[in-house]
Structures are given as C-alpha cells and as structure tokens.
N, C-alpha and C positions, 0 to 999 in steps of 0.2 A: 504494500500500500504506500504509494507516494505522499508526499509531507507537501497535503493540502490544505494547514492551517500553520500559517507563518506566528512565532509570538517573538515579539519585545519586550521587555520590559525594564521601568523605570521605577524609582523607588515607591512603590506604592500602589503603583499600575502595570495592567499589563496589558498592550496591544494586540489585539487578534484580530488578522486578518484571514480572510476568506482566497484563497490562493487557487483559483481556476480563472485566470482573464481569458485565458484562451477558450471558454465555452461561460462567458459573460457569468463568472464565479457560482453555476447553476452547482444547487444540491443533490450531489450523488451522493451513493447508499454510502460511498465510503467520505464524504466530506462531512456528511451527518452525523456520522457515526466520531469522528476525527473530533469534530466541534464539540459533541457532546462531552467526549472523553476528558478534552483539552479545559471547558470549562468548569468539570466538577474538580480537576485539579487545582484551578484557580480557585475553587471554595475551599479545599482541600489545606491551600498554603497561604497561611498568615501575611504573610509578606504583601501577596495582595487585594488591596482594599477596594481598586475601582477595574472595571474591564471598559477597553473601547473598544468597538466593534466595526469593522469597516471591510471590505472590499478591496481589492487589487485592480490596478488600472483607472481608468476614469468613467469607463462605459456603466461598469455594472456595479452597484452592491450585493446583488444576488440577484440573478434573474427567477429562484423557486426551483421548485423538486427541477428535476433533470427530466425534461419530458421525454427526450432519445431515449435513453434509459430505461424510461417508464413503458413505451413505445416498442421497446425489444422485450419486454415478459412475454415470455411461451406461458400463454393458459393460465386461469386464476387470477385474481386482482388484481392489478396493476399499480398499486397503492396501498400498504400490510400497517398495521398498527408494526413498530419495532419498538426492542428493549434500549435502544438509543434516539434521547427524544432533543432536539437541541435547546427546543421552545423550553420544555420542562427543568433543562440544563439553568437556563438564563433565569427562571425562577426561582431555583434554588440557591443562584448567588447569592449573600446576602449583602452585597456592598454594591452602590451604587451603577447602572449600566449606560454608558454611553455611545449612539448609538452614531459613526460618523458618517452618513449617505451620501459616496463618491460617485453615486449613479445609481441606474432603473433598479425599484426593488419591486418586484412583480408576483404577487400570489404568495407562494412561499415566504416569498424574502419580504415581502411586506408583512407579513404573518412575524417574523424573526425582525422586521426594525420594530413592529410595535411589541414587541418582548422584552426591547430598552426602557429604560427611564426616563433616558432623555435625549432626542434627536434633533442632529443638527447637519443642515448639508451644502453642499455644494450648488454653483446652478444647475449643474446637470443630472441634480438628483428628480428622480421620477417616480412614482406609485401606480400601481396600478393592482385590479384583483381581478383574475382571470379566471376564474374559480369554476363561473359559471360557462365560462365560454368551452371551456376545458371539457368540461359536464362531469367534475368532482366537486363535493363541498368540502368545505376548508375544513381540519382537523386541530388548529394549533392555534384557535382563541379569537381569527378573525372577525367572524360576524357579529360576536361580543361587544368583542374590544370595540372598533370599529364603530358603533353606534353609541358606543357612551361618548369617546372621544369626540365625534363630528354631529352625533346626531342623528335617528334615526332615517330621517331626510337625505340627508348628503349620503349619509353609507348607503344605502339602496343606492341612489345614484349613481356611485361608484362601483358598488357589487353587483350590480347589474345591468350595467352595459358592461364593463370592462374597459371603459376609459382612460385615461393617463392623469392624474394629478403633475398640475408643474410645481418645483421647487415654490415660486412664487404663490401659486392658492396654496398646497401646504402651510406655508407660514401663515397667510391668511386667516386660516382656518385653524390655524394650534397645533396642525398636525408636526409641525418641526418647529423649535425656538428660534436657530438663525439661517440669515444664506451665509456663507464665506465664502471668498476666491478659492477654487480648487487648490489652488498651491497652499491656502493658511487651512485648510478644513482640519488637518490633524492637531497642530499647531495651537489651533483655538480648542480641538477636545482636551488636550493634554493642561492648557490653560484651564478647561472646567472643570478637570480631573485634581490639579491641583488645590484649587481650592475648595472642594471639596473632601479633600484630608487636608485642609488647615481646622476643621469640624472637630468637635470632640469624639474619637472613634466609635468609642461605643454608642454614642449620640447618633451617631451618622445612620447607623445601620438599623439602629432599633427607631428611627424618624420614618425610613425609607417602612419596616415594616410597619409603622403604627395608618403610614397611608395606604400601601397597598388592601392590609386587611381590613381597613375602613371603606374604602373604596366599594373594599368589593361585598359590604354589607350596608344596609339600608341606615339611610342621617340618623336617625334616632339612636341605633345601635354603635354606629360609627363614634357618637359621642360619647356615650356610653365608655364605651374599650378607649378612647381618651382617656378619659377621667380615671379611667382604672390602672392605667399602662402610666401617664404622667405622674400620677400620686406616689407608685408604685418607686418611680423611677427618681424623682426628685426628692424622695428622703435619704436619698443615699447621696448627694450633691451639698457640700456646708459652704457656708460664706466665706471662708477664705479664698475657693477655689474659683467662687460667681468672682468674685472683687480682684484675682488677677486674670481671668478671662474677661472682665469686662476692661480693663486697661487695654489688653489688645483688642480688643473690637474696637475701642476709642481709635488706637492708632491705624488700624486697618483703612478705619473710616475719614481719617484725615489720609492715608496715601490715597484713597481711591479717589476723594477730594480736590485733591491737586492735581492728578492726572488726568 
C-alpha cells in the first residue's frame, strides 16, 4: 500500500494531507482506510493537539469515494459499511479540526470537510453533493449536517440538483470562515492552529466537546449539560490562575490592537 496520506508536523499540530493529485485526491478503499488509521494515531499521541486537513495540488480537496473503483466491483454493492471509517476517525479526535479546502470537495469529500470544525479555503475551493446524481445516499453525516448548517432550504438545493457551491457563496452562507490566496491557505490554518493552543489545553478540548454535544441535543438540554459540565469544570480553576491568564489576554489584546 502506497503512503497516500503525507503528515507534518509542528509542535502541537499535525498536517494531513490527502496525497492522490493524480486522481483529484479521490477516496480509495486504501486512502480511507490510511486516513482512518493515520488519524486515530493523532488521538492516540499527546503531542498532538490540532489536525489540519487539506488536499495535494490545487484542483482537488477530495473529489469523494473513488467512483472507478466503485465502478470495477464484480457483483454485490458497490458501497460496504467498513471497519475503517475516516468521518468517524475525525470524530473521535478530540482537539480541534481544521479543515484547509485547496479545491473541489464533492460528495464524499464534502461529507469529510464538514467532519472539520473549522473551514477555511482557497478561491478554488468548491462543494458540491452528488449523492443523488450518483443514485447513493450519503453515509457519513451529510444530509444532517448539511441542513442545520445552511438550512433546510439551501441543503435540498444543493443535495438535489448537485450543483457546485463557489468558494465565495460558501463564505456567504457560513459554510467556510475565510477565502485566502492559494499560496497563504496553509499559512493562515497553521496561524488558527496556533492560537488555538495558546487556549488552556484542557479548556480547548473539553469547549470543543461541550459544543458539539450540545449541538447535537435540543437548546433546553444543551443548557442544561452547560450548566453541568461548567460548574463541574470551574471548581477546579482558583484565582491565582484566572488573575495570570487574565494578564495575558490583556496583553494579547493590546498586540492584536496595534497590529
């Protein structure tokens, strides 16, 4: 099996790139499987706090399952539940995910950027969900996610034709935080990645779950697991520690000031 997930890493983070340009970084059973592996070790090792997520090349972030691929199965579904899941991988991280779209993430790989926490891209990042055109439905959170994020309006309208979202309505719409020049798109995640571990660590991680799990349970209860999970968490925090974290947020907030 060829080493189709490139990693970097810097103190804190570690880059994961998606390494098929030559077939616009589509997911084969062994890229999946690669990805999966690659990111439970990233949960696995202290050392890293944030993962960024990106693509090889400028074309693609992931164009989705590998439809050749899918396309040469002799007999029987063409599409198997596996014990290697990537979506489920990026779930289980529990440190912040950064999602950097170097280009088209179509179906799948739209499925795996909204499995980020937080997305940000290039101009010639593009979405699109082919799902339907395909005549599969999505497995890995789409139709979900999709509709709380944009709205059940807009998601149909994207899940159902199979249209392309540009970089620019993305942003419009929430679906990615910034555009950057292709050449700064790393540059700026490794920039959100850092200050994101200037955070208090255990803060970081246990913020990231207090929203997801609220998220994914109805406002009433959402506040609820606030209330339980902050109380919980802030008796273990004394005022020495608030009173020199609050000197550096003072000075944080005078560099950001000036610059």
């Amino acid at each position: 099996m060829s080493n189709l997930i490139s990693v970097e890493h810097r103190e804190g983070i570690a880059l994961l790139t998606l390494n098929r340009p030559e077939a616009m970084n589509a997911l084969s059973r062994d890229l999946r499987q690669q990805l999966s592996e690659t990111i439970d070790a990233m949960e696995a090792d202290n050392n890293v706090r944030v993962i960024i997520l990106t693509g090889a090349g400028e074309r693609a972030f992931t164009a989705g399952l590998d439809l050749k691929e899918l396309g040469s199965e002799d007999g029987g579904p063409a599409v198997t539940i596996e014990s290697f899941d990537p979506v489920k991988s990026l779930e289980r991280f529990s440190g912040p995910i950064i999602g950097a779209i170097n280009g088209v993430a179509i179906t799948g790989g739209f499925e795996l950027a909204l499995a980020c926490d937080v997305l940000i891209g290039s101009p010639n990042a593009r979405f699109a969900d082919t799902h339907a055109r395909v005549g599969i439905l999505p497995g890995w959170g789409l139709s979900q996610k999709l509709s709380r994020l944009l709205g059940p309006s807009r998601a149909k309208e994207v899940s159902l034709t199979g249209n392309f979202i540009s970089a620019e309505q993305a942003l419009a719409w929430g679906l990615i935080n910034h555009i950057v020049p292709q050449d700064q798109l790393l540059e700026t995640a490794f920039k959100l990645a850092d200050d994101m571990l200037s955070c208090v660590p255990e803060t970081l991680d246990a913020y990231k779950a207090l929203i997801d799990d609220g998220y994914a349970a109805s406002f009433g209860d959402g506040l609820k697991l606030e209330a339980q999970r902050g109380r919980a968490a802030n008796q273990q925090v004394n005022g020495q520690a608030i009173e020199a974290r609050r000197e550096a947020i003072r000075q944080r907030g005078q560099k950001q000031k000036s610059s």
